[in-house]
N, C-alpha and C positions, 0 to 999 in steps of 0.2 A: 324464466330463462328460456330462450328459444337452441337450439342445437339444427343442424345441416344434416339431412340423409340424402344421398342422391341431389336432387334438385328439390327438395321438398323442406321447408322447415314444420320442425312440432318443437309447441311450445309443452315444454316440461312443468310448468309450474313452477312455482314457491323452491327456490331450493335453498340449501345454508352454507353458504361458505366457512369455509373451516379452517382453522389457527391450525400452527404445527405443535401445537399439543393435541389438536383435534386430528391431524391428521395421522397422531400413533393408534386413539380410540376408534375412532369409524363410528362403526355402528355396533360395535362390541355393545353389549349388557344394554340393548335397546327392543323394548317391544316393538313386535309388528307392525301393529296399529296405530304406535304414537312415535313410530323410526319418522323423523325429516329422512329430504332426500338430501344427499349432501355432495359438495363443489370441491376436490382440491386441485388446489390450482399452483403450478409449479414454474420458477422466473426459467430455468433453463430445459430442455428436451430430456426427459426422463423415460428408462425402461424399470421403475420400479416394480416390486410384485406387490399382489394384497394377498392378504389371508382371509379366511372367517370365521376363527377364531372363537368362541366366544357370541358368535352372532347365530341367534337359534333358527333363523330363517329364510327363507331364499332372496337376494336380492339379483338387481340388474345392473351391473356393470356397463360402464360407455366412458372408453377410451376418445379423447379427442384432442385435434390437434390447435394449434394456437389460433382459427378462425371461427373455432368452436363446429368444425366438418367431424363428423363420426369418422374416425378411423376401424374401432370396430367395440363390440358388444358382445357380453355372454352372460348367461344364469348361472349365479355363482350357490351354493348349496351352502349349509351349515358346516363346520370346521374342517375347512381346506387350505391348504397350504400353497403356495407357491403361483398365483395365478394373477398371469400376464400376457402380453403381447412382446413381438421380436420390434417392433417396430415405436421410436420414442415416441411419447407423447406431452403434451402441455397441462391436459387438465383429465380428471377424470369423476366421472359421477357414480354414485352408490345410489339407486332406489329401491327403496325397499318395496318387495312386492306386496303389496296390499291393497284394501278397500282405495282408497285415494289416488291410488295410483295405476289402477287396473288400467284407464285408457292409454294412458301412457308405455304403458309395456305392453300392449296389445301395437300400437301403432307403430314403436320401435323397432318392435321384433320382426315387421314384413321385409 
């Protein structure tokens, strides 16, 4: 999957899209090392929040809007509550920070 920064695309890799049973779970009760990176994707403009709940590890969050352009991004910690943006969006990605994913959240985060 590719995503927009700027004028720049990075392609993210392999990611999993997610059912609306998937998208109550996340990345709860997921190792590090074998967390996917995960897609959801919403038919109308949402400001929904996520949590981390449950999830032992730091992921990357990437709000994006229906062209798949980054609206915005941030390092989400282990069990926090209420974290969002003011601004809707369409789709949103969860990477988990690890081995597999280092370049990608190296590249994201400039």
């Amino acid at each position: 999957m590719k995503i927009q920064k700027d004028s720049k695309s990075i392609d993210i890799g392999k990611v999993k899209k997610v059912n609306e049973f998937g998208k109550v779970i996340g990345l709860m009760f997921s190792r590090r090392e074998k967390a996917d990176s995960l897609l959801f994707e919403f038919k109308k403009p949402t400001k929904m929040k996520i949590h981390s709940c449950f999830v032992f590890f730091d992921f990357l969050a990437i709000w994006l809007d229906n062209k798949g352009k980054i609206i915005s991004s941030e390092i989400v910690k282990p069990f926090r509550l209420g974290v969002g943006i003011k601004e809707p969006f369409y789709k949103l990605l969860e990477i988990p920070i690890n081995k597999k994913n280092k370049r990608v959240i190296e590249i994201s985060r400039r």
